[in-house]
C-alpha positions as CSV (number, residue, x, y, z in Angstrom):
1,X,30.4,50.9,28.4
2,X,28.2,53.0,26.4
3,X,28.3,52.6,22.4
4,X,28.2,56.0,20.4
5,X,27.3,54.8,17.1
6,X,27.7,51.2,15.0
7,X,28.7,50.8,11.3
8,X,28.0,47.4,9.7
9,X,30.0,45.9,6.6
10,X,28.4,42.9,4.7
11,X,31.7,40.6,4.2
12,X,30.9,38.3,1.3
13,X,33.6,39.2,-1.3
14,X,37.4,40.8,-1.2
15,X,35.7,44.1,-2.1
16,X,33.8,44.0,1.0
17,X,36.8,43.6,2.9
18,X,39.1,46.5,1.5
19,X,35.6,48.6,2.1
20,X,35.4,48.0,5.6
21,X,39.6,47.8,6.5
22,X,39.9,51.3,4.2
23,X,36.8,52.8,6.6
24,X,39.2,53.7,9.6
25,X,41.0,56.0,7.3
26,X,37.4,57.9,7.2
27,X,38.4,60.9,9.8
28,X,34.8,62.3,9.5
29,X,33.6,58.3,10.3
30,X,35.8,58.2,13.5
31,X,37.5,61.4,14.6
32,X,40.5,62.0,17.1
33,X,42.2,58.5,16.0
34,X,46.0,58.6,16.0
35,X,47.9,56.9,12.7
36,X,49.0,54.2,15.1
37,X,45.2,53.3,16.4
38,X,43.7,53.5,12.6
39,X,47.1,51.4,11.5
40,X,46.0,48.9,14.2
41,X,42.3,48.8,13.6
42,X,42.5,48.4,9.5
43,X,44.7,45.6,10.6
44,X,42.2,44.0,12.9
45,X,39.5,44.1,10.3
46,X,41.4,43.4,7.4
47,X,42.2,40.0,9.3
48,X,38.9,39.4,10.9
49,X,37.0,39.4,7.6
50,X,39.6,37.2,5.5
51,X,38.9,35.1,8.3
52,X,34.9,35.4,8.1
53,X,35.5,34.6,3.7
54,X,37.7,31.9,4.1
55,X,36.2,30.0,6.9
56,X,32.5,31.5,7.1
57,X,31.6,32.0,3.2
58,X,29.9,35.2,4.1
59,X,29.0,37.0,7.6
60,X,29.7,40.9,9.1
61,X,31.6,43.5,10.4
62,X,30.1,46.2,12.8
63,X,32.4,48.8,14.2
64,X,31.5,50.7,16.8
65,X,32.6,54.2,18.7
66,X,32.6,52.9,22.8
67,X,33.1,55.3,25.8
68,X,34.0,54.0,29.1
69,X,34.1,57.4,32.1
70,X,37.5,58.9,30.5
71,X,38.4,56.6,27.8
72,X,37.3,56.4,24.3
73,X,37.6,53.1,21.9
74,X,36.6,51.1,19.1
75,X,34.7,47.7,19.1
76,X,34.9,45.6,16.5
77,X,32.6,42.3,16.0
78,X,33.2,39.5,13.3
79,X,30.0,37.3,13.0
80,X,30.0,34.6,10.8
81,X,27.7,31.3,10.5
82,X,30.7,29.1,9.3
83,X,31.8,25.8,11.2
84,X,33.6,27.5,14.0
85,X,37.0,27.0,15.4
86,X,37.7,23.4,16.2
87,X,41.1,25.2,18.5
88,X,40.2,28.5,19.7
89,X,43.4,28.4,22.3
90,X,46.0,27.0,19.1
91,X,44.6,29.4,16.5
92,X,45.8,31.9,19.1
93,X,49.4,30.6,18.7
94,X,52.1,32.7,16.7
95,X,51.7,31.9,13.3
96,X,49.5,29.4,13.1
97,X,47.2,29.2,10.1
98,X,45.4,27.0,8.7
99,X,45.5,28.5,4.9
100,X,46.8,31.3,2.7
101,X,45.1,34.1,5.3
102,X,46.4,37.5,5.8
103,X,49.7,35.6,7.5
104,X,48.9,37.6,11.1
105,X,46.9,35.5,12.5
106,X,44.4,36.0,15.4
107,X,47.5,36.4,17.5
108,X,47.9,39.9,15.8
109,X,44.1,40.8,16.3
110,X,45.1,40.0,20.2
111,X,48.0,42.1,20.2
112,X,46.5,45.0,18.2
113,X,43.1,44.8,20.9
114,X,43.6,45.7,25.0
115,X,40.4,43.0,24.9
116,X,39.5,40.0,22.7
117,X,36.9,37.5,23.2
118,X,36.0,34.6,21.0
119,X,32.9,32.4,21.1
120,X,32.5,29.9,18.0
121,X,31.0,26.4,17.8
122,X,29.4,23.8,14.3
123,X,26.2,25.7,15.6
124,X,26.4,29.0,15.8
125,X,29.1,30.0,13.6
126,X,32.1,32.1,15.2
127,X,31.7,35.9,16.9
128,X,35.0,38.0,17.6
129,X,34.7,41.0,19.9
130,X,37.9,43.3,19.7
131,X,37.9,46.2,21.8
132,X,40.9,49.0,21.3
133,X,40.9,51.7,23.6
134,X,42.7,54.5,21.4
135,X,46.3,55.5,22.6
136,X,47.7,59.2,23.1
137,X,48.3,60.7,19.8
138,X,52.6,60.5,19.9
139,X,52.4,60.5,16.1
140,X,52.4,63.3,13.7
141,X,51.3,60.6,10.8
142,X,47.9,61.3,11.4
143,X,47.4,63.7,8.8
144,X,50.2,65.7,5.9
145,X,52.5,68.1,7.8
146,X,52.8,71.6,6.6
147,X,54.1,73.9,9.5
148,X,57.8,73.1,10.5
149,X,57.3,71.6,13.9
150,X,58.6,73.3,16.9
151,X,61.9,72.6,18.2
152,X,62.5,71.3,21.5
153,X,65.9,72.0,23.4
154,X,66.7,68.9,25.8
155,X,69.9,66.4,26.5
156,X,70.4,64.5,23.4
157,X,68.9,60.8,22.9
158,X,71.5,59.3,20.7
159,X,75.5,59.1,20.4
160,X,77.0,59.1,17.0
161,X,78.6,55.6,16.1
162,X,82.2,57.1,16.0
163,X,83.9,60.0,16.9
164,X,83.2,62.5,14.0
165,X,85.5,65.8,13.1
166,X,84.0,69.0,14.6
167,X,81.0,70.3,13.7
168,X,80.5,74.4,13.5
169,X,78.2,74.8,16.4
170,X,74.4,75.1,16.4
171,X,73.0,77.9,18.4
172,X,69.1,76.5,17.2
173,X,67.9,73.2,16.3
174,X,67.0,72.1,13.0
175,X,63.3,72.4,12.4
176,X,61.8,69.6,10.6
177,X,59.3,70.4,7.8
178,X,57.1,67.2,6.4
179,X,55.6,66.2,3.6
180,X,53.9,62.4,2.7
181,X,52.1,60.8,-0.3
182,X,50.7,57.8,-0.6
183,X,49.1,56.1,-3.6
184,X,47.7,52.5,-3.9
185,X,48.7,50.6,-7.0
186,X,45.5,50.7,-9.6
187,X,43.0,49.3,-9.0
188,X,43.7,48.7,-5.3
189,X,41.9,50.6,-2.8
190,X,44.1,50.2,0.0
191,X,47.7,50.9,-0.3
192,X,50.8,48.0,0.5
193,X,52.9,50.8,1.3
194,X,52.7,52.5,4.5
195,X,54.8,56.1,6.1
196,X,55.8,56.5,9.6
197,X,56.4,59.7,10.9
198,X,56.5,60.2,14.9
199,X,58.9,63.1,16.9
200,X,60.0,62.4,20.8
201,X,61.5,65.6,22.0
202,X,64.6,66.0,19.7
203,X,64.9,63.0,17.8
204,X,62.2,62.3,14.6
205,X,61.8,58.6,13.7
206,X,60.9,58.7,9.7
207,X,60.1,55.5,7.9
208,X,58.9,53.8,4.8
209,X,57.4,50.2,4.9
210,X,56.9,48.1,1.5
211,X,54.8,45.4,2.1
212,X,55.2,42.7,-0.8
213,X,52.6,42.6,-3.4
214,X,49.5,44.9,-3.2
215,X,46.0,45.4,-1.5
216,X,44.5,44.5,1.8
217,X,47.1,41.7,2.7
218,X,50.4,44.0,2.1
219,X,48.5,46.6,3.4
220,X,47.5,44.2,6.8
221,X,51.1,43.4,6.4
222,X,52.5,47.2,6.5
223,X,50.2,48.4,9.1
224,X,51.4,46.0,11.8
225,X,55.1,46.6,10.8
226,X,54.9,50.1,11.6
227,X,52.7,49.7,14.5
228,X,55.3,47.0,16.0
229,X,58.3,50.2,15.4
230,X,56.0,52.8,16.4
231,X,55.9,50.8,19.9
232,X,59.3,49.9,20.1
233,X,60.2,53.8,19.3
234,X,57.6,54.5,22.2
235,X,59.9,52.2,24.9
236,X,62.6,53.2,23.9
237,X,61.8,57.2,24.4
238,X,60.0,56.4,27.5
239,X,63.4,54.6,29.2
240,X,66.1,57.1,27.9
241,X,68.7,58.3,29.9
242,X,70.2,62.1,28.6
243,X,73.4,61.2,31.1
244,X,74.0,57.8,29.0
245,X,73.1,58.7,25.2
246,X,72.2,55.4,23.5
247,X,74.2,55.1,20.0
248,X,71.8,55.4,17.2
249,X,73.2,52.2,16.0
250,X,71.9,50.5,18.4
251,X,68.2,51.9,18.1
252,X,68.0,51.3,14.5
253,X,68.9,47.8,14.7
254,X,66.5,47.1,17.6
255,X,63.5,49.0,16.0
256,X,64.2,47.0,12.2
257,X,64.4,43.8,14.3
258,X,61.2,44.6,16.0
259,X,59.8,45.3,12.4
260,X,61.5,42.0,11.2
261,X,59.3,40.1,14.5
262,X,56.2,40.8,13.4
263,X,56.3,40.7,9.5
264,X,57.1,36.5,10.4
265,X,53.9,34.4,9.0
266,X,53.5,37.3,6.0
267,X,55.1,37.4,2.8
268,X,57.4,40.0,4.4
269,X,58.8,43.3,3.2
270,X,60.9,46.0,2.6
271,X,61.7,48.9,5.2
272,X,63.8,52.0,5.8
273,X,64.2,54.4,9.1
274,X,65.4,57.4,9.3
275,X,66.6,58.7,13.0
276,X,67.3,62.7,13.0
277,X,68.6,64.2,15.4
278,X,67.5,68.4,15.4
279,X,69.9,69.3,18.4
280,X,73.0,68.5,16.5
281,X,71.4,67.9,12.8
282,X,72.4,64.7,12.1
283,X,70.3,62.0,10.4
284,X,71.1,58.1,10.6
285,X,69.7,56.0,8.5
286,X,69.4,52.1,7.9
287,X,66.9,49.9,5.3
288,X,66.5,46.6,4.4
289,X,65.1,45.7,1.0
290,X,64.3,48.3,-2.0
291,X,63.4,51.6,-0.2
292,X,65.7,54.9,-0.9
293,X,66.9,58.1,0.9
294,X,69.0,60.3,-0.6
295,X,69.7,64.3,-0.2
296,X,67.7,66.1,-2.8
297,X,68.6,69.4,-2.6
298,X,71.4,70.1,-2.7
299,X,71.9,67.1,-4.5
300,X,74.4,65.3,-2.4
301,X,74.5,61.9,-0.6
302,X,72.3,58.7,-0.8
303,X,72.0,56.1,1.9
304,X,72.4,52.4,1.3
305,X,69.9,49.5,2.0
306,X,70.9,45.9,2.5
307,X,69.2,43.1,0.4
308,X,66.7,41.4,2.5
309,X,63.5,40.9,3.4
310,X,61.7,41.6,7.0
311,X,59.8,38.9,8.1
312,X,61.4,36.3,5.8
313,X,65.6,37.1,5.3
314,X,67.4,39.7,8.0
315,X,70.9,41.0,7.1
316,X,72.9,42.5,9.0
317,X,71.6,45.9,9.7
318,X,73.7,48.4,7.8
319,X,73.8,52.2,9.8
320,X,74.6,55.3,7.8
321,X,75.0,58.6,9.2
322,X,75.0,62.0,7.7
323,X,75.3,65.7,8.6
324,X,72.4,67.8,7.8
325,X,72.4,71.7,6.6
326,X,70.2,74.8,6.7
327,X,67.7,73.9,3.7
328,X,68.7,71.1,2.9
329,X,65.7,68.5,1.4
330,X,65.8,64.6,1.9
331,X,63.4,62.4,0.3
332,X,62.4,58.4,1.4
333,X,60.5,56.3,-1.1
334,X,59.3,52.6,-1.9
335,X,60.6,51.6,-5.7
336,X,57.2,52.3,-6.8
337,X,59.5,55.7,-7.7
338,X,62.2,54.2,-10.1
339,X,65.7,55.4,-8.9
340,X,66.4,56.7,-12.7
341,X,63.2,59.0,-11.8
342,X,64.2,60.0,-9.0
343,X,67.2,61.1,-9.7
344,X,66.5,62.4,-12.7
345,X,63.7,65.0,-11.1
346,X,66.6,65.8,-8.8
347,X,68.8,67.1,-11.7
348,X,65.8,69.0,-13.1
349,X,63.8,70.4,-9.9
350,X,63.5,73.8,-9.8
351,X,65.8,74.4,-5.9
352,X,62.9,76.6,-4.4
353,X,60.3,74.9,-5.4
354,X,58.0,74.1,-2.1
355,X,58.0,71.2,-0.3
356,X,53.9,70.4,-1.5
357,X,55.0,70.7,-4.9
358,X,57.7,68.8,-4.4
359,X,56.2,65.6,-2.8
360,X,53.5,66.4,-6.1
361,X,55.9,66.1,-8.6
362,X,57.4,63.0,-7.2
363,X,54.5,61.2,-6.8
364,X,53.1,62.2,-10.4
365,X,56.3,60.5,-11.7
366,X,55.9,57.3,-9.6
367,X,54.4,53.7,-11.8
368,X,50.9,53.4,-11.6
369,X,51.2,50.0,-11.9
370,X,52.6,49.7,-8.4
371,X,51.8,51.4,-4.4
372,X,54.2,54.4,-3.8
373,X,55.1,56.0,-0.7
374,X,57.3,59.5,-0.8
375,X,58.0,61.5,2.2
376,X,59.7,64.7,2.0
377,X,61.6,66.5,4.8
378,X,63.3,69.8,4.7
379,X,65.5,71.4,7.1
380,X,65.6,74.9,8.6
381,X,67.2,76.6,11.7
């Protein structure tokens, strides 16, 4: 395995550790990463140097570029001279801790790495190697969308939950248009919010993920929410059958369980998922905890989340589904965008302004004093 270049990160205060998570967002530091690997590898570090403060006092991070014949990764090391791990096997359980850490654990940086290796003793401190050899890029949250994405024509994933009146037909599918901000609360550098955004064929998963509180723990927190859907989204699209559509109840409630799974150990969150379907422009929609959707132009429906909590309290999902029309705009959002804001810019909002502008003028209304998350979609034949 040949190593391309190494970075190293001085951990010895919380600054050092939003410096070196907040580094895999660097595109021009490591190039070609999907939003699920960089997600995954903030996540990792974030964890491994609250580990190396909390345990170690002070140590390091060096992250390097790896290529191995065909496949390219990233290595991570944590070095520290602390005491070491009395239980290298139990601190490997689920949600074991041993203090107020990140609340993922090393069993996260396991999950989140295709190799781990751990060496630690009183002696010599404790060394993590975590090795993640980066994944196809299936997501289209790597970087702001501008261009309405392509349709794609094939058998349709989902079922609607009941038999619904007849619909004019569709000679075209819808063609999804994007747009996504994302702002950290001040003075964070790392935001708790995270977006998901991934397409399979027909069907666009959109999400919002609110980790609670702010900085690198809800931002650990987020990250491996919306890996753990993005994954679950992945199985699910790999497996379908076009002759069996699955009902879109049943993927919404799987995907926020799979969400509710791995924010356990955390302080938890709020999340809401979007499914659309662009073959017969529907959209379902199901959240738990205080994130919104609602149709923005024309102004029209809102969907409904349930009180909860995902790691810590999970009601019984609650599905929505609604028919989309030519132009029609819906916006997601954390409440780090009051609902009398929102609403208020969507009495106001000029109907043709573009969907840039829009996602601007949303986010230049959200509180400062809190991480916001918007992400527009508009919808055209």
């Amino acid at each position: 395995m040949q190593q391309l270049d190494c970075r190293r990160y001085r951990i010895s205060r919380r600054s050092d550790v939003q410096i070196a998570a907040i580094s895999m967002q660097r595109t021009d530091y490591y190039p070609g990463l999907t939003a699920l690997d960089r997600a995954a590898l903030g996540t990792v570090i974030a964890e491994l140097a609250t580990n190396i403060l909390k345990y170690g006092g002070e140590g390091a991070i060096a992250i390097s570029r790896v290529s191995d014949g065909d496949q390219n990764g990233v290595l991570i090391e944590a070095q520290d001279q602390g005491p070491g791990i009395p239980d290298v096997e139990r601190a490997l359980q689920e949600h074991f801790t041993t203090g107020n850490s990140l609340g993922l654990g090393l069993p996260a940086v396991q999950r989140m790495s295709d190799e781990l290796t751990i060496n630690s003793a009183p002696e010599t401190g404790t060394h993590v190697r975590a090795l993640r050899w980066l994944r196809p890029d299936r997501s289209r949250n790597a970087a702001p969308i501008r261009q309405p994405a392509t349709p794609v024509a094939q058998a349709p994933l989902l079922s609607h939950l009941e038999p619904e009146a007849p619909q004019p037909a569709r000679p075209t599918p819808c063609r999804v248009q994007l747009e996504t901000r994302l702002r950290p609360c001040y003075p964070e550098q790392v935001s708790g919010d995270q977006i998901l955004t991934t397409q399979a064929g027909a069907i666009w998963l959109l999400g919002i993920v609110d980790g609670c509180g702010h900085g690198p723990q809800a931002h650990a927190a987020a990250s491996a929410v919306v890996e753990a859907v993005l994954d679950q989204f992945q199985r699910f699209t790999a497996k379908h059958d076009s002759s069996h559509p699955t009902p879109a109840e049943h993927w919404l409630e799987a995907l926020l369980h799979s969400a509710h799974e791995r924010a356990k150990g955390t302080r938890g969150g709020a999340i809401g998922l979007a499914l659309v379907d662009t073959g017969c422009w529907t959209l379902w929609f199901s959240g738990i905890g205080n994130t919104r959707i609602l149709q923005f132009r024309p102004r029209g429906w809102s969907g409904v989340s349930r009180d909860g909590q995902i790691g810590q309290r999970f009601p019984t999902p609650l599905v929505q589904s609604f028919m989309l029309r030519e132009g029609d705009t819906v916006v997601q959002c954390s409440d780090g965008l009051r609902e009398s804001e929102l609403r208020a810019l969507r009495q106001s909002v000029d109907p043709g302004l573009s969907l840039p502008a829009l996602a601007d003028a949303l986010l230049g209304h959200a509180q400062r004093s809190d991480d916001v998350s918007v992400l527009v979609m508009r919808c055209q034949p």
